[in-house]
C-alpha positions as a Markdown table, in Angstrom:
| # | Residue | x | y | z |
|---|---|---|---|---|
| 1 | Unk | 89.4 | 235.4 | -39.3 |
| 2 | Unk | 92.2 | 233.3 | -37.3 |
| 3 | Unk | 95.2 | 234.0 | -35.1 |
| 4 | Unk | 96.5 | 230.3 | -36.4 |
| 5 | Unk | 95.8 | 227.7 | -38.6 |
| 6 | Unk | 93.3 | 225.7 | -37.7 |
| 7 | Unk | 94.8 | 222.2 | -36.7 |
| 8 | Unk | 97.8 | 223.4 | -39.2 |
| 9 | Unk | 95.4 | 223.7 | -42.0 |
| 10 | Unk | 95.4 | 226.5 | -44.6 |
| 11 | Unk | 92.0 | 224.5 | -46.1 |
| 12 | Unk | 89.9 | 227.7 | -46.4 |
| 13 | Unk | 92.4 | 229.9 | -47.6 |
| 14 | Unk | 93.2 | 227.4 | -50.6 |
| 15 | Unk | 89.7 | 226.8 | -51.4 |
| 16 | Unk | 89.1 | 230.7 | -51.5 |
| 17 | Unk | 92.4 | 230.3 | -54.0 |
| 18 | Unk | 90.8 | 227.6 | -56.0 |
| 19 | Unk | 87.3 | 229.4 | -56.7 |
| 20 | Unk | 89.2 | 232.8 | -57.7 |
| 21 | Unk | 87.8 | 234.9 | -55.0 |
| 22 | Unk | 89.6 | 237.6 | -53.3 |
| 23 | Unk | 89.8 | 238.0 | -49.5 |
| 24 | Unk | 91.8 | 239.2 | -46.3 |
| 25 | Unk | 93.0 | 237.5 | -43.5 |
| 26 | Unk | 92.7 | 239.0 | -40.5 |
| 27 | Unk | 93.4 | 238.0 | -36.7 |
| 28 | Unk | 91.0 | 238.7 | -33.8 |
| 29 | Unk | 92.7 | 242.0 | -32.9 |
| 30 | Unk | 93.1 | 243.1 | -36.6 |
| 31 | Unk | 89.4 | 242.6 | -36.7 |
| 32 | Unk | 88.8 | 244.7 | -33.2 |
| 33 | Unk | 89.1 | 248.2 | -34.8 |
| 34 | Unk | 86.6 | 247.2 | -37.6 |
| 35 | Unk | 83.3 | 249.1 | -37.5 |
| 36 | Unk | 79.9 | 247.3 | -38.6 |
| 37 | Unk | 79.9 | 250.1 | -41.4 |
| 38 | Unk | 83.4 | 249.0 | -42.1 |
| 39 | Unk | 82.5 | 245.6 | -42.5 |
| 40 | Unk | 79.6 | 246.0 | -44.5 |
| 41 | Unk | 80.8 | 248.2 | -47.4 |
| 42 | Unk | 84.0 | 245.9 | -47.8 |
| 43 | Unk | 83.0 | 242.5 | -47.7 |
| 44 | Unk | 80.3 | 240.0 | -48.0 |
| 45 | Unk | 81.5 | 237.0 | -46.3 |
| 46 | Unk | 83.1 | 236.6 | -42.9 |
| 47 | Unk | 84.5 | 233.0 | -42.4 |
| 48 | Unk | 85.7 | 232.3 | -38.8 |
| 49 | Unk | 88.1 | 229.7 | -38.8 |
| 50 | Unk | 87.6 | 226.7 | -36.3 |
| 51 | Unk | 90.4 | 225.7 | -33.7 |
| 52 | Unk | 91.8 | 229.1 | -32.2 |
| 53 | Unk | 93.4 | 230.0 | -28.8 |
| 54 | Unk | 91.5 | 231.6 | -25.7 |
| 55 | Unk | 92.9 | 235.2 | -27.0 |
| 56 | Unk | 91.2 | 234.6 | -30.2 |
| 57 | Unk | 87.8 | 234.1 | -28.7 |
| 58 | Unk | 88.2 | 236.2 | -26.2 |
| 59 | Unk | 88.6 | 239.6 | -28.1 |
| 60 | Unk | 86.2 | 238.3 | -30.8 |
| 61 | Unk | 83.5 | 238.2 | -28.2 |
| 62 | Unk | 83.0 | 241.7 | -28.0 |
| 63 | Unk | 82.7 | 241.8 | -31.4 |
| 64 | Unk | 79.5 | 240.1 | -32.2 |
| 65 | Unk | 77.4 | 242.8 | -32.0 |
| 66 | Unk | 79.2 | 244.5 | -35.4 |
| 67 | Unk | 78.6 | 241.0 | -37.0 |
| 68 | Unk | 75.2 | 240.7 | -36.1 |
| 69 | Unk | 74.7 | 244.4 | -37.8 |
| 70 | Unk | 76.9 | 242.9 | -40.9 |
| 71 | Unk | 74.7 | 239.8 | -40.9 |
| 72 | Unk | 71.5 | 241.6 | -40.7 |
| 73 | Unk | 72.6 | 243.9 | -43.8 |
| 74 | Unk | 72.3 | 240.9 | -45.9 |
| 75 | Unk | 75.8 | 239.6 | -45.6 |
| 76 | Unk | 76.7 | 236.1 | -44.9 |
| 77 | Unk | 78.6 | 234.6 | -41.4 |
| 78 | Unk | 80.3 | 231.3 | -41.8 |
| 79 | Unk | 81.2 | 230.5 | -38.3 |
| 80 | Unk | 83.4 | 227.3 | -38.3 |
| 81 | Unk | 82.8 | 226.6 | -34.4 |
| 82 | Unk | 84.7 | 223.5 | -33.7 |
| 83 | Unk | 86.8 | 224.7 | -31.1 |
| 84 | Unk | 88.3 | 222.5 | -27.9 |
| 85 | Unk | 90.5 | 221.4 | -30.8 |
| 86 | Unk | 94.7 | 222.0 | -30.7 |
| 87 | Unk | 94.9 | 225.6 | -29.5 |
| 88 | Unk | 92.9 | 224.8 | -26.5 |
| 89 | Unk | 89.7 | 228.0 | -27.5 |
| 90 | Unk | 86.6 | 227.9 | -26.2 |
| 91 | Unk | 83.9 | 229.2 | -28.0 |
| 92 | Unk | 81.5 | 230.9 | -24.9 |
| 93 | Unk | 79.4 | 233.3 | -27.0 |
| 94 | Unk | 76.1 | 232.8 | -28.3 |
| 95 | Unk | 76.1 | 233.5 | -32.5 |
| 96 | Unk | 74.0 | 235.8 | -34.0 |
| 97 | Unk | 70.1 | 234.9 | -33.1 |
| 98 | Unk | 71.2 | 233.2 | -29.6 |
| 99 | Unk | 72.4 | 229.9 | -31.6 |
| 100 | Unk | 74.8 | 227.9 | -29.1 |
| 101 | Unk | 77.5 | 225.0 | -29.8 |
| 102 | Unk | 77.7 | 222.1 | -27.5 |
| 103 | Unk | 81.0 | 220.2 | -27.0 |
| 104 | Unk | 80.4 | 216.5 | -27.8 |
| 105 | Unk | 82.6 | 214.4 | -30.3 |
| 106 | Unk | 81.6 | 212.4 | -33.6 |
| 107 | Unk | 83.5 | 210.9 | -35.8 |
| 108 | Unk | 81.1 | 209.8 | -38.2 |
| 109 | Unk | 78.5 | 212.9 | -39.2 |
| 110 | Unk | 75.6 | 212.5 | -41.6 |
| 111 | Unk | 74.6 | 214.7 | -44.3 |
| 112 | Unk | 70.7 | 214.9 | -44.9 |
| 113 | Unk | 70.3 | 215.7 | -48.2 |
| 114 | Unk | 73.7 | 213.2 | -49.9 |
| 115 | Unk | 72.4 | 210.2 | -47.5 |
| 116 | Unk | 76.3 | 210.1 | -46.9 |
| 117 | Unk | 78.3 | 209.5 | -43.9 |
| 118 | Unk | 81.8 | 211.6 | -43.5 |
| 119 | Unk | 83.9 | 209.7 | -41.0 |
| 120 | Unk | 87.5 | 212.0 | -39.6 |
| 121 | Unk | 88.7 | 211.1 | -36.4 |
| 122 | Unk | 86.2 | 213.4 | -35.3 |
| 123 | Unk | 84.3 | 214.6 | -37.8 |
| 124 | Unk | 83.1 | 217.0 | -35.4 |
| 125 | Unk | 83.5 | 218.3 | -31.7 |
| 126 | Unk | 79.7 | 219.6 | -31.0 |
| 127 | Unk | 76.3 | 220.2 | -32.7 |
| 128 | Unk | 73.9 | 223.2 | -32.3 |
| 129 | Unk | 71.6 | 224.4 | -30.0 |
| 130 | Unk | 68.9 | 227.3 | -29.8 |
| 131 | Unk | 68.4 | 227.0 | -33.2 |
| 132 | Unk | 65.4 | 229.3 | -35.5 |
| 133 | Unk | 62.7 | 227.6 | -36.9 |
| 134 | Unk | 63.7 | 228.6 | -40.0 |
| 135 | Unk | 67.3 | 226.6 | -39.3 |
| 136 | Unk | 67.8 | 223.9 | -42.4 |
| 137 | Unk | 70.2 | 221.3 | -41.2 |
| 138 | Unk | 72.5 | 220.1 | -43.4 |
| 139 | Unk | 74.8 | 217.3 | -41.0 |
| 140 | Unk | 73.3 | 215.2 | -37.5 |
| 141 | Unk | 76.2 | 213.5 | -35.6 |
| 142 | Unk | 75.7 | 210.2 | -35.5 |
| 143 | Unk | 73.6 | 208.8 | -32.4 |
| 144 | Unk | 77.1 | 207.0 | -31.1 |
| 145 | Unk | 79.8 | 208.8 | -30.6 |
| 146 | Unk | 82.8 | 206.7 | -31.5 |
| 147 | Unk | 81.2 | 204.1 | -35.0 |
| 148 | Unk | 78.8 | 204.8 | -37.4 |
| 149 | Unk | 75.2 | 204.5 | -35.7 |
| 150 | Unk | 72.4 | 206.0 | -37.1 |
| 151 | Unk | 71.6 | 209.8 | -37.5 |
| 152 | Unk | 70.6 | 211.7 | -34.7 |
| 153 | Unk | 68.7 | 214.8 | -35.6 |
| 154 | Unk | 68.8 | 216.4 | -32.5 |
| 155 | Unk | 72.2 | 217.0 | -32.3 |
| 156 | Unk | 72.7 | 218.6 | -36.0 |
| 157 | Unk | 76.5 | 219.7 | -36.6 |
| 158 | Unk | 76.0 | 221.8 | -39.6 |
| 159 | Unk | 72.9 | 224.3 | -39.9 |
| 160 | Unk | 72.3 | 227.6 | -41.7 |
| 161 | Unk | 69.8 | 230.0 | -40.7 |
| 162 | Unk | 68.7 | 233.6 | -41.4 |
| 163 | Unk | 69.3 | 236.6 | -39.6 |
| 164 | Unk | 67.8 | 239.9 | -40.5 |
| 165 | Unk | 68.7 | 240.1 | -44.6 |
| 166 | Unk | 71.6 | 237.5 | -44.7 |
| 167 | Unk | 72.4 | 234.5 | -43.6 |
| 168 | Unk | 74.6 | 232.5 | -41.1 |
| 169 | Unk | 76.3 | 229.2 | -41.4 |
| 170 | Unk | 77.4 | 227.2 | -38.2 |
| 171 | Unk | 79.3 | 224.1 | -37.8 |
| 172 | Unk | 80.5 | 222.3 | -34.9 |
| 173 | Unk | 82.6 | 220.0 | -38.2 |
| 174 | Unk | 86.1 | 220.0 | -38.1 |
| 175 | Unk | 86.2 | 221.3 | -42.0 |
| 176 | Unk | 89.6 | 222.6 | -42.3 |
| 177 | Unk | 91.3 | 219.1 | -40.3 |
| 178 | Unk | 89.1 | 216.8 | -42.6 |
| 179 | Unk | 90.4 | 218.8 | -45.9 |
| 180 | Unk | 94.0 | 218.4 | -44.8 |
| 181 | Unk | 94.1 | 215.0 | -43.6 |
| 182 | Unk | 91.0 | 213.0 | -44.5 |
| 183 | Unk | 90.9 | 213.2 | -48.2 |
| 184 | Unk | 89.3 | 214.6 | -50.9 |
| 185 | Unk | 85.8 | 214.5 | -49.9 |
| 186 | Unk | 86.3 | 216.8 | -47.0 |
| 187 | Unk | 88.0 | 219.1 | -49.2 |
| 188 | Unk | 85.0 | 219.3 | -52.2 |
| 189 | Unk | 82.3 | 219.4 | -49.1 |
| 190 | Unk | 84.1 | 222.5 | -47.8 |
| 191 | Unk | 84.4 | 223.9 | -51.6 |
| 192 | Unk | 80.6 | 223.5 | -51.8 |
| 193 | Unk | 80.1 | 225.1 | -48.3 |
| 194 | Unk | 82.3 | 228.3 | -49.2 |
| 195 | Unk | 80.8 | 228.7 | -53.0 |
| 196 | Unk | 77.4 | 228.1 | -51.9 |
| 197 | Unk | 77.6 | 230.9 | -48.9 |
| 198 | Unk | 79.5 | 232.8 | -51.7 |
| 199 | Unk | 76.3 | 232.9 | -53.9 |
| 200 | Unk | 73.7 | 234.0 | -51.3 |
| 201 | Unk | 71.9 | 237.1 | -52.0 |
| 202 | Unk | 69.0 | 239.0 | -50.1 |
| 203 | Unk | 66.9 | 238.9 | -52.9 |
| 204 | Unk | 67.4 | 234.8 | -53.2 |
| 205 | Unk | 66.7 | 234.5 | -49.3 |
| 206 | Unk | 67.6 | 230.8 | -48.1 |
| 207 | Unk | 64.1 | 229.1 | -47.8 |
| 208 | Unk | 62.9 | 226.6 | -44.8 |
| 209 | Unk | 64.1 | 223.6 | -46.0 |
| 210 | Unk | 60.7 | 221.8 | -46.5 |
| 211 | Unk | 61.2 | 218.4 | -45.1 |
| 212 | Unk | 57.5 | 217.7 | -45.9 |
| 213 | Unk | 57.4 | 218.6 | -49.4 |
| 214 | Unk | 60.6 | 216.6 | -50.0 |
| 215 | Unk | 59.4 | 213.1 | -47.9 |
| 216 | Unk | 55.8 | 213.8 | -49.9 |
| 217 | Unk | 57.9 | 213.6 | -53.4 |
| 218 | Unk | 59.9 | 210.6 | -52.7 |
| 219 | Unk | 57.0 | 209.1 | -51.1 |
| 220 | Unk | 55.0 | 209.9 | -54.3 |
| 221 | Unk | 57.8 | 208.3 | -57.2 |
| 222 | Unk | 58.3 | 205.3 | -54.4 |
| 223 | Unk | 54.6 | 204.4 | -54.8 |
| 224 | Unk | 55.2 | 205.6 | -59.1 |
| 225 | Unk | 57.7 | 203.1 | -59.5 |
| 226 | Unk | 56.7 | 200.2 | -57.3 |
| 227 | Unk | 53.3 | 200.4 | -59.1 |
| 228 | Unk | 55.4 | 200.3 | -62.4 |
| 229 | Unk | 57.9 | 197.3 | -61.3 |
| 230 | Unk | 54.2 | 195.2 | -60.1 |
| 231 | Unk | 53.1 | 195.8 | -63.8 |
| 232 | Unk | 56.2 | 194.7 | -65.6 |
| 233 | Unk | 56.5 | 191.9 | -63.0 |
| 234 | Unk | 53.4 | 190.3 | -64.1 |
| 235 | Unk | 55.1 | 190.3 | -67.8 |
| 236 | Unk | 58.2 | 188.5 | -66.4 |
| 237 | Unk | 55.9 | 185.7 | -65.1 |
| 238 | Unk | 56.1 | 184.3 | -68.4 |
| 239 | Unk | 59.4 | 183.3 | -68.0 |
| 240 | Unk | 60.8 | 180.4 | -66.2 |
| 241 | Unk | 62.3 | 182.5 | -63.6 |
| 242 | Unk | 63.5 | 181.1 | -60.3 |
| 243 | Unk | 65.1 | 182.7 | -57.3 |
| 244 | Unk | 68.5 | 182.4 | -58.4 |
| 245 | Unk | 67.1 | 184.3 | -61.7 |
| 246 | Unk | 67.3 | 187.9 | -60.1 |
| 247 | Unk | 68.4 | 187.7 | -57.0 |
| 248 | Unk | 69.2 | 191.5 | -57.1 |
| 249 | Unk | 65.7 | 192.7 | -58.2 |
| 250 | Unk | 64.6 | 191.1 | -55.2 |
| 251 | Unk | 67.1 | 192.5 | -53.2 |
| 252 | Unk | 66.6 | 196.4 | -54.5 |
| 253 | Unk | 62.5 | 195.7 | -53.6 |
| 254 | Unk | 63.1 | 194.3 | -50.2 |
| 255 | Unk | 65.6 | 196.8 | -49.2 |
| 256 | Unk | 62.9 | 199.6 | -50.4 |
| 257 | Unk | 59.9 | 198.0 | -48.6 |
| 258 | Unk | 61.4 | 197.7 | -45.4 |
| 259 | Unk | 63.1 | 201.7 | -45.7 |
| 260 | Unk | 58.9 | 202.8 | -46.9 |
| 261 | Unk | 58.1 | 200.7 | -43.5 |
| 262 | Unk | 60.6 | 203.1 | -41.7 |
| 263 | Unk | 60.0 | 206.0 | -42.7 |
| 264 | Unk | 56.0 | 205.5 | -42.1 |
| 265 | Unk | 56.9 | 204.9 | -38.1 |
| 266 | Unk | 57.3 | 208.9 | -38.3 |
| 267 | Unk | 53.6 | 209.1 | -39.9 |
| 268 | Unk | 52.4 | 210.3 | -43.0 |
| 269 | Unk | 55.2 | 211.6 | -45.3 |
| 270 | Unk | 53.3 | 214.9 | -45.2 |
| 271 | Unk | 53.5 | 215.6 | -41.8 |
| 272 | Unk | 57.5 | 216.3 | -42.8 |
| 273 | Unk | 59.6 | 214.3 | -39.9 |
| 274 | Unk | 63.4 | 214.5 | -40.6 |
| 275 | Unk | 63.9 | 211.3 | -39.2 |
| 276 | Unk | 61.8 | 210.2 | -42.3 |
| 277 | Unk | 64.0 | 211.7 | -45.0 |
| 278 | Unk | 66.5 | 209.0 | -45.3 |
| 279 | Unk | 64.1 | 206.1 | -45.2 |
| 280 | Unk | 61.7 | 207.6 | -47.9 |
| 281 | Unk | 65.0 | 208.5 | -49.9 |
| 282 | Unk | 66.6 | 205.1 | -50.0 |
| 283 | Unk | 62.6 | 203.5 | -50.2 |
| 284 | Unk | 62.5 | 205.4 | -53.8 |
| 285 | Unk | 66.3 | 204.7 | -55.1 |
| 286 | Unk | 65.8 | 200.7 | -54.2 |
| 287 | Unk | 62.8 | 200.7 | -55.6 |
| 288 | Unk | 63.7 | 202.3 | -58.4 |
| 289 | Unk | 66.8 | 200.3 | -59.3 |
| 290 | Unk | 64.6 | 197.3 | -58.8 |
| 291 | Unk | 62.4 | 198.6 | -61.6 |
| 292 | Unk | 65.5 | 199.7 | -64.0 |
| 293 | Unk | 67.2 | 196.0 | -63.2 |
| 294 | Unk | 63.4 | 194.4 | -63.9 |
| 295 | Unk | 63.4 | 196.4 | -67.5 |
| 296 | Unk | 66.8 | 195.5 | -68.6 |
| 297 | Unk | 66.0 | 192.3 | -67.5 |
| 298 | Unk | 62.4 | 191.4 | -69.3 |
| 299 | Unk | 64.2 | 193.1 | -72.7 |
| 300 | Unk | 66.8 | 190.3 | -72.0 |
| 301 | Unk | 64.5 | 187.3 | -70.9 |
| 302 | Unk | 63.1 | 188.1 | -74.1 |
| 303 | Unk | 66.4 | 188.0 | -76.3 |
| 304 | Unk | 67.6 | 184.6 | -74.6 |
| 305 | Unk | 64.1 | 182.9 | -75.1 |
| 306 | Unk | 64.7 | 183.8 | -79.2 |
| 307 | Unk | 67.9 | 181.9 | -78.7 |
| 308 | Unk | 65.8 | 179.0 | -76.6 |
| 309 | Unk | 63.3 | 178.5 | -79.6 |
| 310 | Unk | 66.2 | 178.8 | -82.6 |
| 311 | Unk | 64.6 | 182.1 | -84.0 |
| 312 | Unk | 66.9 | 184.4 | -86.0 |
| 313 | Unk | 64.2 | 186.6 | -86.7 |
| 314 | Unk | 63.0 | 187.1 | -82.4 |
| 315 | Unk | 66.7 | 187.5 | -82.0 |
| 316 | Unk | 67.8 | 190.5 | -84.1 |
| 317 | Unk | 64.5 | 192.1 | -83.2 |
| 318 | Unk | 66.2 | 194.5 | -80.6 |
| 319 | Unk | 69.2 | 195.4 | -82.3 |
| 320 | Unk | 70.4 | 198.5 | -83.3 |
| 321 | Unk | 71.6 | 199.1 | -86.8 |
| 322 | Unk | 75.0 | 200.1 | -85.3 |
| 323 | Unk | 75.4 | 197.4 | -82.6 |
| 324 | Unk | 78.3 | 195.2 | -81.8 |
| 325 | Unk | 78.5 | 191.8 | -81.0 |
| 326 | Unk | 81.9 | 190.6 | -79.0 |
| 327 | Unk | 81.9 | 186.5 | -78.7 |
| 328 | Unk | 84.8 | 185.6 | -76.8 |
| 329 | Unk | 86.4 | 181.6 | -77.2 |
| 330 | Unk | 84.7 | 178.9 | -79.1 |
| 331 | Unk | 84.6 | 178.6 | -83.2 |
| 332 | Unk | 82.6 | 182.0 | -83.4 |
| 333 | Unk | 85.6 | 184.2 | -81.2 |
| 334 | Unk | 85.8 | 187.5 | -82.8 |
| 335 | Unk | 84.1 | 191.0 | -83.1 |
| 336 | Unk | 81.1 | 191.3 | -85.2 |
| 337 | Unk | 79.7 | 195.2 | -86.3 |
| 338 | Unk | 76.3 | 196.3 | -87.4 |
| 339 | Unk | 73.4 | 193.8 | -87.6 |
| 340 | Unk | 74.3 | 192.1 | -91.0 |
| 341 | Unk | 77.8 | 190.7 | -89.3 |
| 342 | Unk | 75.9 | 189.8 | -86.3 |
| 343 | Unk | 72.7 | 188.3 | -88.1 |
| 344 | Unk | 75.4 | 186.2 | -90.2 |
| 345 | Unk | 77.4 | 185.0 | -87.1 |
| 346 | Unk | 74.4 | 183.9 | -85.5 |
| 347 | Unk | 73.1 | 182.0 | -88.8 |
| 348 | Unk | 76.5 | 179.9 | -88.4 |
| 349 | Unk | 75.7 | 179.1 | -84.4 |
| 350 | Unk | 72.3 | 177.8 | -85.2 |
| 351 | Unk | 74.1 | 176.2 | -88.5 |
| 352 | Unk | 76.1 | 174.2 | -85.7 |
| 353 | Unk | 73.9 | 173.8 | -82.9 |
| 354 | Unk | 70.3 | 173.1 | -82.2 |
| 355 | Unk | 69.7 | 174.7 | -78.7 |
| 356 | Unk | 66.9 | 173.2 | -76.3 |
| 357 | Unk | 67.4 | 175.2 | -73.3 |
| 358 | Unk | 69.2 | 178.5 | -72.0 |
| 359 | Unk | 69.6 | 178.9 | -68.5 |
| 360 | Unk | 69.9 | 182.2 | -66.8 |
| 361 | Unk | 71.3 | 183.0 | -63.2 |
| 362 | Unk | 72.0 | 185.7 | -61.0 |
| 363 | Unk | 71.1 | 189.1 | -63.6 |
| 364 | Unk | 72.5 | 192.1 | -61.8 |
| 365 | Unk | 73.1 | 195.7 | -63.5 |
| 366 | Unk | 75.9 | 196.5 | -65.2 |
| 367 | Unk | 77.7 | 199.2 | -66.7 |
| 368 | Unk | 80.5 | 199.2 | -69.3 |
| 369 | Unk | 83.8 | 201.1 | -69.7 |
| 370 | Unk | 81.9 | 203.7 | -72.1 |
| 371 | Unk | 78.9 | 204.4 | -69.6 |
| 372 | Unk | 76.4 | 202.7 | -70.9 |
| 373 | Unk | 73.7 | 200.4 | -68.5 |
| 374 | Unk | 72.4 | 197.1 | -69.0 |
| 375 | Unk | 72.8 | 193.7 | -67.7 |
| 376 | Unk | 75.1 | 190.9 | -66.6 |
| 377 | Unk | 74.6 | 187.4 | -66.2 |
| 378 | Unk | 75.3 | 183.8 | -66.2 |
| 379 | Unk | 73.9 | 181.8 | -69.2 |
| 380 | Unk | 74.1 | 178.3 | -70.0 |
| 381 | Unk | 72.8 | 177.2 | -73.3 |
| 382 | Unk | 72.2 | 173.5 | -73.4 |
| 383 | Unk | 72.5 | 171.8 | -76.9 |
| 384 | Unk | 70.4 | 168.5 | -78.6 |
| 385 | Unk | 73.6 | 167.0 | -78.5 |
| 386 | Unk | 73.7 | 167.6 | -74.7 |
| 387 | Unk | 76.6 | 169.8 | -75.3 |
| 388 | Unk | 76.4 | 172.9 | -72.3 |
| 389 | Unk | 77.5 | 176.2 | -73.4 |
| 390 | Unk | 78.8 | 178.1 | -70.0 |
| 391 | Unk | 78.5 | 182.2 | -70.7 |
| 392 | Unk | 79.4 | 185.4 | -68.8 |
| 393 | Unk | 76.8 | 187.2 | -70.2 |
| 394 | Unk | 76.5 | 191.0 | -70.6 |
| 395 | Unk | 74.1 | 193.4 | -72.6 |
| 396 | Unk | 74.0 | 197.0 | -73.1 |
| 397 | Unk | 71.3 | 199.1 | -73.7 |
| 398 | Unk | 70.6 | 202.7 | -76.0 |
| 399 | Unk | 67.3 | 203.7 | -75.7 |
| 400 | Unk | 64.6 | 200.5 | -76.7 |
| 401 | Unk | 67.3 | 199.1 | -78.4 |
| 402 | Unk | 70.7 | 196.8 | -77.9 |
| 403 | Unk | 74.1 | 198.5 | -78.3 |
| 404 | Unk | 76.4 | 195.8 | -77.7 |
| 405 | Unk | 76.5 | 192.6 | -76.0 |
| 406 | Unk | 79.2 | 190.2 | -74.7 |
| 407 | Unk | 79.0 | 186.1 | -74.8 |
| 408 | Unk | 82.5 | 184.9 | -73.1 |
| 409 | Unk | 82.8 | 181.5 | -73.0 |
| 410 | Unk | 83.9 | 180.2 | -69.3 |
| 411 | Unk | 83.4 | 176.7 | -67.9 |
| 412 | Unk | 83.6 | 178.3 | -64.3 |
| 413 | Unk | 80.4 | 179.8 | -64.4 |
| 414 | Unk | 79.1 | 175.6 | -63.6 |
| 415 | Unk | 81.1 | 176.0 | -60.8 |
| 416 | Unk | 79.1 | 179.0 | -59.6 |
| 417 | Unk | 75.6 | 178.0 | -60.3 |
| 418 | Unk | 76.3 | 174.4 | -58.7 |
| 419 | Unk | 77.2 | 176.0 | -55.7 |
């Protein structure tokens, strides 16, 4: 439903292009005649376009109680409601279940479940009001109008709830502007919108979102893997690790203690605040990443103390049969395949060098043009003869085992480490 293209964007009609789907376009006194028995047996979705003139909500107004019956058949209303935009429309009626739109601008909106920020330059023009207890919010405005502040979950800007057998969708986001103008991910978030109001049936009812449940599971694999990272840590203490060893581990734990911290000011995980969500979420992921870095790092502490103590034997131990070896400059330069090359190249480096020391700084996780994770670093191997090696360093992991691994030769890296 429109009279005019919201802020001259034809955004919803090209997504309903895109998916395949089939539809009409019809302006607010098109729509007038329509009975609530029309609209039921012809279609299942009503999209109402944000950004209309007065007319458009003017006539539409008397309207609502058809959609109300639509909704309540188990259809779907996606009621884009961003209006004091272009055309000058205000939107005065409540929607279906008394929900309300209040006019207040944000150009940076948050979306709950993505932990991601959509900036426009305004992302929307009001949030929600009245809303059901069974509401699940899907984007808060952010608590500053004008920057990127922090959520504020009292003024949510995208909500679905249910009425009757279907479902309504409301948004006070300017969707069809931010698919024109700002950029692809406007234009997929409105794709997932449409396709997911698309698939709604009354038999797969929309659930309360449970805020709980979800907090209580991030809170549970936040205390799995920090549990997991303290055991592995203990295993690392082996090594002679300074702070300049894995700077990033400690980064990834820090930043998930202090988000656990934030999200406990809310109380127990199981008593479900939203303003919880985020923090538990980014406690787990840091935490997490911590752990993975910590992994990839012990299986290579382990690889560059078999270099330290001259042992072929330590040093093949984690290869896979099918492993590549790349060394980059020096007498060695050149591409080695499958563990008999590699075994035989490093044969000829110990041949040539008797290695006292290998120093390892700043291990951060990687990932290389293929896909694959693992490990970069800076490694300085430190001869008998006093001669200094100076390495970009990087190792990639299948499974238990190494897949390939990079030594590149680069007098710089002193440079970095000195400072």
């Amino acid at each position: 439903m429109k009279n005019v293209d919201a802020w001259g964007s034809k955004a919803v009609g090209e997504t309903l292009d895109e998916i395949g789907v089939p539809y009409d376009i019809l302006s607010s006194s098109e729509f007038a005649p329509l009975t609530a028995s029309d609209l039921i047996n012809k279609y299942d979705l009503i999209i109402i376009e944000s950004d209309q003139p007065q007319i458009f909500y003017d006539e539409l107004a008397p309207e609502m109680g058809d959609i109300e019956e639509f909704v309540k058949a188990g259809k779907v209303l996606e009621v884009h409601a961003a209006n004091w935009g272009w055309h000058g429309g205000i939107w005065k009626t409540p929607l279906p279940g008394g929900v309300e739109i209040t006019k207040r601008y944000s150009r940076y909106d948050y979306h709950v479940e993505k932990d991601l920020w959509y900036y426009s330059t305004y992302a929307s023009h009001g949030y929600l009001i009245n809303l059901p207890k069974d509401a699940k919010i899907i984007m808060v405005q952010s608590d500053i109008s004008y920057s990127q502040g922090n959520p504020d979950y009292n003024k949510p800007s995208a909500v679905t709830y249910t009425f009757g057998e279907g479902l309504v969708f409301a948004t006070g986001l300017t969707l069809e502007f931010g698919a024109k103008y700002r950029g692809p991910e406007w234009k997929e978030l409105l794709k997932e919108i449409i396709t997911s109001n698309l698939e709604f049936t009354p038999q797969k009812k929309v659930k309360y979102f449970d805020y709980a449940m979800l907090n209580y599971i991030w809170y549970m694999l936040y205390n799995k893997y920090t549990d997991k990272f303290d055991e592995m840590y203990e295993n690392v203490a082996q090594y002679n690790i300074t702070n300049a060893t894995m700077p990033q581990v400690r980064e990834y734990k820090s930043l998930a203690e202090y988000h656990y911290q934030k999200g406990w000011q809310y109380g127990h995980p199981i008593k479900g605040h939203i303003q919880a969500l985020p923090h538990m979420r980014r406690a787990y992921i840091n935490v997490k990443k911590a752990y993975v870095l910590l992994d990839y790092s012990l299986r290579g502490l382990k690889h560059w103390q078999a270099l330290e103590d001259n042992d072929l034997a330590a040093l093949m131990q984690q290869n896979a049969e099918n492993s590549t070896l790349y060394w980059i400059g020096g007498p060695l330069n050149g591409t080695y395949n499958g563990v008999s090359e590699i075994e035989a190249t490093w044969s000829k480096f110990f041949a040539g060098n008797n290695v006292t020391d290998v120093g390892i700084y700043n291990i951060t996780l990687a990932k290389s043009e293929e896909g694959m994770t693992g490990i970069k670093a800076i490694v300085i191997v430190t001869t008998e003869e006093g001669t200094q090696i100076p390495l970009r360093y990087e190792i990639y992991f299948k499974g238990d085992e190494i897949i390939e691994e990079w030594w590149t030769i680069d007098p710089t890296v002193l440079e970095t480490i000195s400072g």
